[in-house]
TORROVO-182017 format. One record per residue (C-alpha): residue number from 1; z, x, y. Coordinates in pm, 1 decimal. Layout:
N
R  n  up  east  north
R  NUM  Z  X  Y $
...
***
This chain:
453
R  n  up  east  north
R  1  871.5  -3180.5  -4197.8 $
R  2  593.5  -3120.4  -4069.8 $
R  3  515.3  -3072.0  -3681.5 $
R  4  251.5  -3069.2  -3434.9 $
R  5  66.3  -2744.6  -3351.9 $
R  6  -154.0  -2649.2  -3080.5 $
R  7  -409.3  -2934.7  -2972.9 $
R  8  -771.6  -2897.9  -3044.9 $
R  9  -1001.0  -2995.4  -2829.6 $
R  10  -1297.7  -3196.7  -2902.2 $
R  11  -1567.8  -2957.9  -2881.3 $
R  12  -1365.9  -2729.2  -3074.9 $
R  13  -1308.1  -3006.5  -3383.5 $
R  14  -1635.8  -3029.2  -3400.1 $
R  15  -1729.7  -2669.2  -3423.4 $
R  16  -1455.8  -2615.7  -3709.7 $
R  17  -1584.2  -2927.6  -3872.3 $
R  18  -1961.1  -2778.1  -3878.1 $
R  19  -1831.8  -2431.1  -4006.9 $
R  20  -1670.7  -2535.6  -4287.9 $
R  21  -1937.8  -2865.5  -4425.9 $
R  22  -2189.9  -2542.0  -4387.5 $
R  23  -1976.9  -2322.6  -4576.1 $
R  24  -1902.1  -2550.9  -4818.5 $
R  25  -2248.6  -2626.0  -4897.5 $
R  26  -2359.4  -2263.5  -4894.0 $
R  27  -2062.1  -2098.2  -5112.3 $
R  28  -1938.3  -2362.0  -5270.1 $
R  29  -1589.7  -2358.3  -5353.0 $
R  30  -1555.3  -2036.1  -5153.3 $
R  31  -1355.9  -1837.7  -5348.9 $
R  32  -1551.6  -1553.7  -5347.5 $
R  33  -1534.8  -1228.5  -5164.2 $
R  34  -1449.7  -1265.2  -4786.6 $
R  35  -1573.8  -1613.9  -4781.8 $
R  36  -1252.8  -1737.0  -4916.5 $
R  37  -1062.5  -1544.8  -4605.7 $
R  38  -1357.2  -1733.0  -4364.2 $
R  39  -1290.4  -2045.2  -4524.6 $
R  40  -876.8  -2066.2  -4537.5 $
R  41  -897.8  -1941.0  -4154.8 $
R  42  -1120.7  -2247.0  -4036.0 $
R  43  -896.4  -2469.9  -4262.3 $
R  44  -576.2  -2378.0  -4070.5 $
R  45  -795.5  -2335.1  -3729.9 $
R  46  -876.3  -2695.2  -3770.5 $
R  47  -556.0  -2847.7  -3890.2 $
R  48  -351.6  -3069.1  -3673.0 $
R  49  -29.2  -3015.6  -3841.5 $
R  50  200.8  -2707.1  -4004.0 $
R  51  431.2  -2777.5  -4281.9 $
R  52  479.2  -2356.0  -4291.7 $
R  53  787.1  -2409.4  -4091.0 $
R  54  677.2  -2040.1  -3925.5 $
R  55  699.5  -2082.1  -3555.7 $
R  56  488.7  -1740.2  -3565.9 $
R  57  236.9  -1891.9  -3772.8 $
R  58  189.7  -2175.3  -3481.9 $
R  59  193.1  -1900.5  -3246.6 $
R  60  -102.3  -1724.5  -3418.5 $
R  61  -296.4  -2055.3  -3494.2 $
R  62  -240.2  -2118.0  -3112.9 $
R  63  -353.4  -1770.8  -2981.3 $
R  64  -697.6  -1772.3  -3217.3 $
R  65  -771.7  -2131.7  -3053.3 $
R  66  -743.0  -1988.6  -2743.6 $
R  67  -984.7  -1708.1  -2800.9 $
R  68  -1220.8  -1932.7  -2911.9 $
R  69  -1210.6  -2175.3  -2622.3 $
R  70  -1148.5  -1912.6  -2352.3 $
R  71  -1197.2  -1575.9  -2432.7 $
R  72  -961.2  -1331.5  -2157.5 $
R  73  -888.4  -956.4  -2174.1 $
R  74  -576.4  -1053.0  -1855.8 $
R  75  -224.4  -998.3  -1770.8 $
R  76  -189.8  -1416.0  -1820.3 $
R  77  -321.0  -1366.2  -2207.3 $
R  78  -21.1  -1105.3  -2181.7 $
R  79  277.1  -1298.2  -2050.6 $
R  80  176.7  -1584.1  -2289.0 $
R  81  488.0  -1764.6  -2490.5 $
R  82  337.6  -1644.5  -2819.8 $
R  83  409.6  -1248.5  -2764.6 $
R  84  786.1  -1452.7  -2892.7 $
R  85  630.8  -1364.8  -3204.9 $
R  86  462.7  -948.7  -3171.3 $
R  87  577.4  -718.6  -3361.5 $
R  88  813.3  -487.7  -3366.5 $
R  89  584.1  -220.3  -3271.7 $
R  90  479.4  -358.5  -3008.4 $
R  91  802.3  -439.8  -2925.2 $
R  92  894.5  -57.7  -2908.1 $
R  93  612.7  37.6  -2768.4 $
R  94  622.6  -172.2  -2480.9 $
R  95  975.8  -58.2  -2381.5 $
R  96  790.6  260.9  -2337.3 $
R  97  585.5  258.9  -2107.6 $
R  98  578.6  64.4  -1745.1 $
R  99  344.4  -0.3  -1435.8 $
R  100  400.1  356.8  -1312.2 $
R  101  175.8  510.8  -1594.5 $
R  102  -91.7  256.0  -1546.2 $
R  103  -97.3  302.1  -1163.0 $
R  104  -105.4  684.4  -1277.3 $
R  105  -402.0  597.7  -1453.3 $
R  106  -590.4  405.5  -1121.6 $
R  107  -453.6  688.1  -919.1 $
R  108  -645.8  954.5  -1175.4 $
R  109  -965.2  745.9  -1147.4 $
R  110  -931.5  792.3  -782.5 $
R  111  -892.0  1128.8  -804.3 $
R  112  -1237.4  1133.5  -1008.9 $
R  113  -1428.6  972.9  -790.5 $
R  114  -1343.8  1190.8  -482.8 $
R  115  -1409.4  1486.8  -718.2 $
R  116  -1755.4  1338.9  -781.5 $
R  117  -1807.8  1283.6  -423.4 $
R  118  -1749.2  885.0  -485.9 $
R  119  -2045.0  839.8  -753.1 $
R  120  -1846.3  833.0  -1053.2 $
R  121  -2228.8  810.9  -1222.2 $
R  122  -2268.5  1165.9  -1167.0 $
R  123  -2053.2  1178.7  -1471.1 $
R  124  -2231.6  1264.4  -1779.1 $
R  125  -2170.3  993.9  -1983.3 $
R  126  -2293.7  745.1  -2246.0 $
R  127  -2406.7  422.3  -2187.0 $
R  128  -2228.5  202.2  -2452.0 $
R  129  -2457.1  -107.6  -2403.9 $
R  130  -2806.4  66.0  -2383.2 $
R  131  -2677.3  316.2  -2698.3 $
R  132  -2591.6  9.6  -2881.1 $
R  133  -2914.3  -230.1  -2768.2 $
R  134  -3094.0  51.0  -2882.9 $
R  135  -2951.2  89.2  -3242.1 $
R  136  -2779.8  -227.3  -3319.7 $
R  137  -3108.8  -337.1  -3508.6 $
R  138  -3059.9  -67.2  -3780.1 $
R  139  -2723.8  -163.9  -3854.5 $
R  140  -2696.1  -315.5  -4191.4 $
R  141  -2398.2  -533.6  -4195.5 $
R  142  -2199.9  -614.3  -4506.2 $
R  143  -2053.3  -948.3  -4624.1 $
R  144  -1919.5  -1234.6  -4440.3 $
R  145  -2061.3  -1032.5  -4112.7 $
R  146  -2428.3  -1046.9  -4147.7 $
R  147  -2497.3  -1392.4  -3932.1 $
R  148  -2875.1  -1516.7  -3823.8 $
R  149  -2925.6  -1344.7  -3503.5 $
R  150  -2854.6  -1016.5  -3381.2 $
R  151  -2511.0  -1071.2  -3258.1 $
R  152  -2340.1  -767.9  -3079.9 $
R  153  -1994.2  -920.2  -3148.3 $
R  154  -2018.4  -954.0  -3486.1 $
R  155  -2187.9  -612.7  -3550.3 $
R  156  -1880.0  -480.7  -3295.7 $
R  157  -1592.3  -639.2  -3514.6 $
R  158  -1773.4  -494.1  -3813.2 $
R  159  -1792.7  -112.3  -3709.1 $
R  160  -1451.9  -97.7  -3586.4 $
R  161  -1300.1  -320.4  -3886.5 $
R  162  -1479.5  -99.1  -4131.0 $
R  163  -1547.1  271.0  -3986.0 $
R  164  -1171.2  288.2  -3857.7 $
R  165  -947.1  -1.4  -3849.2 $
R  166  -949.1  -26.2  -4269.0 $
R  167  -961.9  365.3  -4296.4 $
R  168  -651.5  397.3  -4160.3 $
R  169  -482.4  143.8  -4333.3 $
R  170  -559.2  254.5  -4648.9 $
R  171  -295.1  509.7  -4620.2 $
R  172  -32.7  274.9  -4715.3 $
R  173  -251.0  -51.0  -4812.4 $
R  174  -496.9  -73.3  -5133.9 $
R  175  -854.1  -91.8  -5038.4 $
R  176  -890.9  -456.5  -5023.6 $
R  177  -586.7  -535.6  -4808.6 $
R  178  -686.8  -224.3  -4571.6 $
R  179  -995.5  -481.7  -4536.4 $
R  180  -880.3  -767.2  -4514.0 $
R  181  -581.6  -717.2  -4298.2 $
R  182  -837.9  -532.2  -4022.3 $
R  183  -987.8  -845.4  -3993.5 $
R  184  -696.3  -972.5  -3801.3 $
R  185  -820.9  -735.8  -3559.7 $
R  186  -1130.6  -950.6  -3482.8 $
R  187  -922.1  -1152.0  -3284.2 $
R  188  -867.9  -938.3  -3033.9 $
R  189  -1187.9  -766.2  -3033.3 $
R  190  -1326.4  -1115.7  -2894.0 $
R  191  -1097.9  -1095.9  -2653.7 $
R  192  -1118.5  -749.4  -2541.2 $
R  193  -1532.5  -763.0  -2508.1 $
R  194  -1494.7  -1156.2  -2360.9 $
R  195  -1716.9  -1021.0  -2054.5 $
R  196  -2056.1  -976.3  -2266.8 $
R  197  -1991.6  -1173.8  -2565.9 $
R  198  -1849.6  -1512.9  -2459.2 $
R  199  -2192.5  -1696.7  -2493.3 $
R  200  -2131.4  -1604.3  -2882.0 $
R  201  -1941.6  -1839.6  -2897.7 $
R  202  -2048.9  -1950.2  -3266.5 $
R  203  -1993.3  -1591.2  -3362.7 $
R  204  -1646.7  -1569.8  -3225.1 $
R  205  -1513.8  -1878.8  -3390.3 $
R  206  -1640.0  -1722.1  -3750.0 $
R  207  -1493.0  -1379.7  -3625.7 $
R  208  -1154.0  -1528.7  -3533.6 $
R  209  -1150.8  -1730.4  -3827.0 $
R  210  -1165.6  -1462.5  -4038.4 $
R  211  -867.0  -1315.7  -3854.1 $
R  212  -667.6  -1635.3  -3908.6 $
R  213  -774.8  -1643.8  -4270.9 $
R  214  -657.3  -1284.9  -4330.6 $
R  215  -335.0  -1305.8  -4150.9 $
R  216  -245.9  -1623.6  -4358.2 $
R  217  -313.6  -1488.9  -4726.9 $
R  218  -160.0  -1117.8  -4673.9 $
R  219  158.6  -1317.3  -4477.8 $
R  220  446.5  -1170.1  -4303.4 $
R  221  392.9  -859.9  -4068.7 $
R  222  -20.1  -980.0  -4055.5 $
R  223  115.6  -1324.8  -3877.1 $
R  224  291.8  -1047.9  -3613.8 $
R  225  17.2  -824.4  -3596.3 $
R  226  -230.0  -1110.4  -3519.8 $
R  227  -8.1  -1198.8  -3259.1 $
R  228  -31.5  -864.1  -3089.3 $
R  229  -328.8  -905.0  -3018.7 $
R  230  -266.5  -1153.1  -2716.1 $
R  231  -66.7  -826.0  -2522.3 $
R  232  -346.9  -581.7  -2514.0 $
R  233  -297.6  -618.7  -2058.1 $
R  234  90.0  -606.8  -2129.3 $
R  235  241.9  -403.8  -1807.2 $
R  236  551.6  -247.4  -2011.7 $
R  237  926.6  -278.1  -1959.1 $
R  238  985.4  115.3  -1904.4 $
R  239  988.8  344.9  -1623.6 $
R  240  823.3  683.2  -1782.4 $
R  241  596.7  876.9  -1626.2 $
R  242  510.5  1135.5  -1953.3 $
R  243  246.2  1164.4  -2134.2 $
R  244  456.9  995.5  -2417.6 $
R  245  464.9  688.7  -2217.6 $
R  246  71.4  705.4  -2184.6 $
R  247  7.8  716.9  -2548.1 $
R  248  289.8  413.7  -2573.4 $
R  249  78.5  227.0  -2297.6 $
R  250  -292.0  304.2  -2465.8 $
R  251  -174.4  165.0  -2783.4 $
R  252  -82.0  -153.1  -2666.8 $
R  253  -354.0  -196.4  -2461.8 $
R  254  -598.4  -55.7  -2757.6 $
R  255  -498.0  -336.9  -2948.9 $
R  256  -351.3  -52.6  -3253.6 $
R  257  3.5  -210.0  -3328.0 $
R  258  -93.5  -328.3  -3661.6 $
R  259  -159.0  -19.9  -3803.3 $
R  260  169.3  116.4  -3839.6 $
R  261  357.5  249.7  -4175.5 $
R  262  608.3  112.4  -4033.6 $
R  263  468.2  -270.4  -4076.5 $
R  264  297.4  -205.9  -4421.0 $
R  265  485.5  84.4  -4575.5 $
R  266  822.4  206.8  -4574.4 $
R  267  797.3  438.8  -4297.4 $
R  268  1072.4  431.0  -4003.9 $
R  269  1001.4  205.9  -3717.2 $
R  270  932.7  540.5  -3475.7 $
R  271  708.5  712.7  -3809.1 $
R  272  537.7  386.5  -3796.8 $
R  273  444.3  416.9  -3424.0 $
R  274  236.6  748.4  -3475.9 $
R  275  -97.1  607.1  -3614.0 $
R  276  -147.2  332.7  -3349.9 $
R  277  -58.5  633.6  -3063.5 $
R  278  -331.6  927.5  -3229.7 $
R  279  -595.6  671.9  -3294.1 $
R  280  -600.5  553.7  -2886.9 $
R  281  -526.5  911.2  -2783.3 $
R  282  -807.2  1015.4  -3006.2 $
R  283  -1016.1  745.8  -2915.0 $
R  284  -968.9  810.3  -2492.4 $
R  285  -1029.7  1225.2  -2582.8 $
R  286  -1378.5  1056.8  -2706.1 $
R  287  -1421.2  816.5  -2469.5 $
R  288  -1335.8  921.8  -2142.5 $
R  289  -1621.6  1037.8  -1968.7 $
R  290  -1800.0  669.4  -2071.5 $
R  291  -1467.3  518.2  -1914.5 $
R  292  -1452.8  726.3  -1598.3 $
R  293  -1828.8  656.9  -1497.6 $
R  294  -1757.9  286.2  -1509.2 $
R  295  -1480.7  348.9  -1312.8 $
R  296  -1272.6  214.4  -1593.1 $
R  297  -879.2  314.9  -1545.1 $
R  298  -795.0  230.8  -1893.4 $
R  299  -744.9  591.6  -2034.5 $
R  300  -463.6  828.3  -2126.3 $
R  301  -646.0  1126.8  -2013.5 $
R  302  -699.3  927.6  -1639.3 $
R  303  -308.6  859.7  -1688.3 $
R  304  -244.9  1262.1  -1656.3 $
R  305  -457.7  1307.8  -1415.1 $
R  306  -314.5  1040.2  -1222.3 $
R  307  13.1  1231.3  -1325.6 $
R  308  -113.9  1552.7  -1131.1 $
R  309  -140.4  1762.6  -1484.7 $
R  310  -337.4  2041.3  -1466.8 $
R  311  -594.2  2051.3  -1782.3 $
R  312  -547.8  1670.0  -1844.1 $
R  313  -781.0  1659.4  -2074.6 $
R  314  -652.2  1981.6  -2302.4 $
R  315  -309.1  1831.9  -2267.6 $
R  316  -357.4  1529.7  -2391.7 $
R  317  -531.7  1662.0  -2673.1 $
R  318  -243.2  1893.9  -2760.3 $
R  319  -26.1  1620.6  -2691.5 $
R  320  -184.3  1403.0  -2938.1 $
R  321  -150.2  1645.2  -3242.3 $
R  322  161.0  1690.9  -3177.0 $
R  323  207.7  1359.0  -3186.7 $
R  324  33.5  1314.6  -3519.7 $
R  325  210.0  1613.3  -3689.6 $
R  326  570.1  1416.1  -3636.6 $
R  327  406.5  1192.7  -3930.5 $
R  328  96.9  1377.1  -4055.7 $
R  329  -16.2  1092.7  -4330.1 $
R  330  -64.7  849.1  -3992.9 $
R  331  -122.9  1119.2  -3768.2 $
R  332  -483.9  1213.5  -4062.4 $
R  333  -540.7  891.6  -4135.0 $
R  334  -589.8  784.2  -3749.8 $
R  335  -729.2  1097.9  -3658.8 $
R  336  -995.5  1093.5  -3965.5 $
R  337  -1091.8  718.2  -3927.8 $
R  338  -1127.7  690.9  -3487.3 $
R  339  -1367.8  1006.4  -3545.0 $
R  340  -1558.5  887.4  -3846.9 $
R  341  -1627.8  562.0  -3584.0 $
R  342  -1720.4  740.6  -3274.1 $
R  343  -2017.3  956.2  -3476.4 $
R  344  -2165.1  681.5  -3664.2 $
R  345  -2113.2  363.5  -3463.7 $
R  346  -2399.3  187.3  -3266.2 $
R  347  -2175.1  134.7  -2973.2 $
R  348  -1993.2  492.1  -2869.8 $
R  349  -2285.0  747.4  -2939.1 $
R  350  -2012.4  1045.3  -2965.0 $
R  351  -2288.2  1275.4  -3105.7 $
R  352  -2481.7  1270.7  -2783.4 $
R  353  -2277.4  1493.0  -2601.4 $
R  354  -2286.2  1789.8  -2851.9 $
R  355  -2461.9  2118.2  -2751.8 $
R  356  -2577.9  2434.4  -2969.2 $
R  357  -2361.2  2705.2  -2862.0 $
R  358  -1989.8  2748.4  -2967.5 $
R  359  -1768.6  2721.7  -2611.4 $
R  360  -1455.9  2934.9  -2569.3 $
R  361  -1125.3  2742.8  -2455.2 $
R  362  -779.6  2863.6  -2417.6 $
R  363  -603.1  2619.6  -2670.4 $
R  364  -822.2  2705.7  -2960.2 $
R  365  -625.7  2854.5  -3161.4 $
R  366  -284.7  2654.3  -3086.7 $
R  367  -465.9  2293.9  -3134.5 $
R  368  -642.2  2384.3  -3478.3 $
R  369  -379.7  2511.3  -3641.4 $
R  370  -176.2  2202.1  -3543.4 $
R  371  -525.1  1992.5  -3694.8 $
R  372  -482.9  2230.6  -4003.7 $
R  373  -120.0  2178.6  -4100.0 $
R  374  -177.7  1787.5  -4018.0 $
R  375  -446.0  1768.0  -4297.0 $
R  376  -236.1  2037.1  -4553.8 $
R  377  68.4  1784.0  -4484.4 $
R  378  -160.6  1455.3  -4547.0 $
R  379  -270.6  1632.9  -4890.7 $
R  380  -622.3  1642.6  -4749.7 $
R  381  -868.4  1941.8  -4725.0 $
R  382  -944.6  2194.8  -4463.0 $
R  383  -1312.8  2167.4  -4455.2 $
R  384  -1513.8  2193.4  -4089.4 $
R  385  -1817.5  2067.1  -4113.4 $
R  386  -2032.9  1957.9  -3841.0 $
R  387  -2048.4  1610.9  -3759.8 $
R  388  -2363.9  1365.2  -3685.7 $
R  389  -2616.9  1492.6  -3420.9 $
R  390  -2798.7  1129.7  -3385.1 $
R  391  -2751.3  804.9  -3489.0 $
R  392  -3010.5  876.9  -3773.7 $
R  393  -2761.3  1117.5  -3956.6 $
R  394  -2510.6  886.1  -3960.2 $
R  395  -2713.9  637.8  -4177.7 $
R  396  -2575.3  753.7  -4499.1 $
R  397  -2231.4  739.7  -4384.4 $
R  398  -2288.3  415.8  -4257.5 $
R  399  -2442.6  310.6  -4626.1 $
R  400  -2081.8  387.0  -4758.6 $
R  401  -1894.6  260.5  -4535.1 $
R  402  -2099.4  -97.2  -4601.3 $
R  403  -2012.3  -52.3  -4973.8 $
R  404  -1613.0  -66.8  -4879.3 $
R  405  -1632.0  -360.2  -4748.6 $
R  406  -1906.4  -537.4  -5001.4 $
R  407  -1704.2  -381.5  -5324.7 $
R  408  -1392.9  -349.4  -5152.5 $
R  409  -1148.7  -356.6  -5444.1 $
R  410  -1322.3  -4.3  -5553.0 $
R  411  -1376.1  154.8  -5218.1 $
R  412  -1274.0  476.0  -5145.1 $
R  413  -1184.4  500.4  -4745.0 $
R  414  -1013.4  833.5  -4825.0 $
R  415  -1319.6  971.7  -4817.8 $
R  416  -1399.1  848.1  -4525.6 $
R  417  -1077.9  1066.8  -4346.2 $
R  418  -1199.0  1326.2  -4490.4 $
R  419  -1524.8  1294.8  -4300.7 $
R  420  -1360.6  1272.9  -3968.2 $
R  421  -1114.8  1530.8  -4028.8 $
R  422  -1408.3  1754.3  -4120.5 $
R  423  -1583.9  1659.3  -3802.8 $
R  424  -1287.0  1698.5  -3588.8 $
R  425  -1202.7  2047.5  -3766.1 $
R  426  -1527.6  2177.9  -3653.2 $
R  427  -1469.6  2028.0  -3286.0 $
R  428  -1172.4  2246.8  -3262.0 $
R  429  -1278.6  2536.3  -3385.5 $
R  430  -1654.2  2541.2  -3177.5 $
R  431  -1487.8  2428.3  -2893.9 $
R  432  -1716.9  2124.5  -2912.3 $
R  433  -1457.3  1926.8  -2838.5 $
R  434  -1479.1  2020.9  -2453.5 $
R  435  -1758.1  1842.6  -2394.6 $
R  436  -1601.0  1504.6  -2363.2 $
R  437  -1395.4  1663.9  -2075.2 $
R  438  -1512.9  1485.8  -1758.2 $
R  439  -1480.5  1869.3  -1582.4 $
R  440  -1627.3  2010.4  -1822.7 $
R  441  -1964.5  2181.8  -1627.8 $
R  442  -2223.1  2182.4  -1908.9 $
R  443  -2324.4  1874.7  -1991.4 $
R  444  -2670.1  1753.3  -1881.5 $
R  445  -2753.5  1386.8  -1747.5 $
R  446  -2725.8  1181.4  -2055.5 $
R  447  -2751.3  806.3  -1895.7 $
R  448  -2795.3  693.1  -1544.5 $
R  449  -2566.7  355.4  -1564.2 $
R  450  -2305.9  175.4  -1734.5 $
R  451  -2246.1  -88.6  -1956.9 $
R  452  -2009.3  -265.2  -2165.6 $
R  453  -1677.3  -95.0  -2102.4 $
***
């Protein structure tokens, strides 16, 4: 029988109604390609009943709705009724990790900004919205994400769907469903960036859309993993204080519990929490001094500083690896795609922070060997080679990427690991990889503000 989802609101009837006469006219029967994902989603998003019998499915209809009406990065979004229906990963995770490492976290930001005499700016950092105002133009977006207008959102869900997101889950998933099912994470995406995006609001209906669309026709753990993305400000059930509870906490909050071997594969349920861990710890490594400038707790490596650890920023790097090596095919895979992302990407601008000369540091030779037998395990090959020094290098990279996602039933995102593993390789062994410590003296003024956290 069937049974009464989720209201829709008038406004948002309308909007569906638009989308799909438009798409209609413009593709037809819209069976082709991504269109038929964009298409099923704003079917079900616009549907005022379920016959599925799925009270996760209504859950996930109910959350996208939501996003598209009121987009919210909170703690409310969190204690919603439809986390009834995460995953178990997130499940897991969450019993990890508590308010204690997140206050660690606050407490390590305030830590930084008496070290930096209370300008946090005098961190060398990257601006995220001037670097990506100032490239976004040259992006050339594939398929169902090109759209009339410059739209940050939609060029947003499109580098982290296809530089990372679909890289990793193509250790366990066939090219097309590494796609399509990171398009589910569009959903939270619009959530996440709600605080410079929510005028898109035509964007961010076609963006969750696709989510909904993509979580309907791959089914089962896709419906949960949708869902997960309403708990990215979850506080935790646990009571650790470790830096094993901050990479449980990050990857909740990171909005990474879909890509586990655990969901897709037939990995354990703790193998299958080792990808979405290394690709937030590798992603925080990256991104910390961006995050500390903006004053922006959110980071594992402000979690153990917050924690009083000495070399923070070396330890959680260690940390991570070691993490990785537990299950070295997600450990590679997350490792290889969150790199490939942060040296190409409009948005993060990694490459800016490299210098010319090779820097000494203590855990050289401890950290890449750990790398090393990671990528020997994942049947990948040892090969440093210097990553991107401007966005202009990473054009060709880019150009592949685009073709995974325009011929996706014959990409190769294997490749793409490689890449990052490559990158990261060289990192290790130049000691590049210091640079993105916030105490880390050599860095020069890169940007004077902050934007888009």
């Amino acid at each position: 029988m069937a049974v009464m989802m989720y209201s829709l609101s008038p406004e948002l009837e309308s909007d569906l109604r638009r989308e799909l006469n438009a798409l209609d006219t413009k593709h037809a029967t819209a069976t082709s390609g991504y269109y038929a994902t964009l298409h099923d989603g704003l079917k079900h998003l616009s549907s005022s009943f379920s016959d599925s019998g799925n009270p996760a499915w209504e859950d996930a209809v109910a959350y996208c709705r939501a996003v598209i009406e009121n987009p919210q990065d909170t703690p409310y979004r969190a204690q919603s009724e439809w986390t009834r229906s995460s995953s178990k990963v997130y499940k897991e995770l969450s019993a990890r990790f508590g308010p204690d490492i997140i206050n660690a976290a606050r407490q390590g930001t305030e830590i930084l900004k008496t070290h930096f005499h209370g300008n946090l700016l005098n961190i060398a950092h990257v601006n995220k919205k001037a670097n990506t105002q100032e490239h976004i133009h040259a992006l050339e977006l594939g398929s169902v994400f090109q759209q009339p207008h410059t739209s940050v959102l939609a060029a947003s869900c499109y580098e982290l769907t296809i530089f990372c997101c679909a890289v990793v889950q193509s250790a366990w998933l066939s090219p097309e469903k590494a796609v399509k099912s990171s398009l589910i994470t569009n959903a939270s995406i619009c959530d996440d960036y709600h605080a410079f995006t929510r005028q898109d609001r035509a964007v961010r209906l076609k963006m969750v859309a696709l989510a909904l669309g993509a979580a309907h026709q791959l089914g089962g753990p896709a419906i949960n993993m949708l869902v997960d993305g309403t708990t990215l400000q979850a506080e935790g059930t646990g009571i650790g204080t470790t830096i094993e509870s901050a990479l449980a906490w990050r990857a909740v909050g990171g909005g990474a519990t879909g890509y586990s071997a655990h969901l897709w594969a037939t990995g354990s349920l703790e193998e299958g929490l080792v990808a979405p861990e290394v690709m937030m710890a590798t992603h925080d490594l990256l991104d910390w001094r961006s995050d500390a400038a903006a004053g922006n707790h959110e980071n594992g490596v402000s979690a153990m500083l917050g924690l009083g650890c000495e070399d923070a920023f070396d330890n959680y790097l260690e940390g991570m690896l070691r993490r990785a090596r537990f299950h070295p095919t997600s450990g590679a895979y997350a490792i290889g795609g969150t790199i490939f992302l942060h040296f190409i990407s409009s948005r993060y601008g990694a490459y800016r922070y490299l210098q010319d000369e090779d820097i000494t540091w203590s855990r050289r030779d401890r950290c890449l060997q750990l790398l090393q037998d990671i990528i020997k395990e994942a049947d990948f090959q040892v090969e440093p080679r210097l990553p991107p020094r401007n966005f202009e290098e990473g054009k060709i990279y880019r150009k592949l990427a685009k073709t995974c996602i325009d011929y996706s039933a014959c990409a190769d995102f294997r490749q793409h690991a490689q890449l990052g593993l490559s990158w990261f390789l060289a990192l290790l062994k130049t000691g590049q990889v210091r640079v993105f410590d916030v105490f880390y003296q050599g860095n020069r003024t890169i940007d004077a503000a902050v934007g888009w956290v």
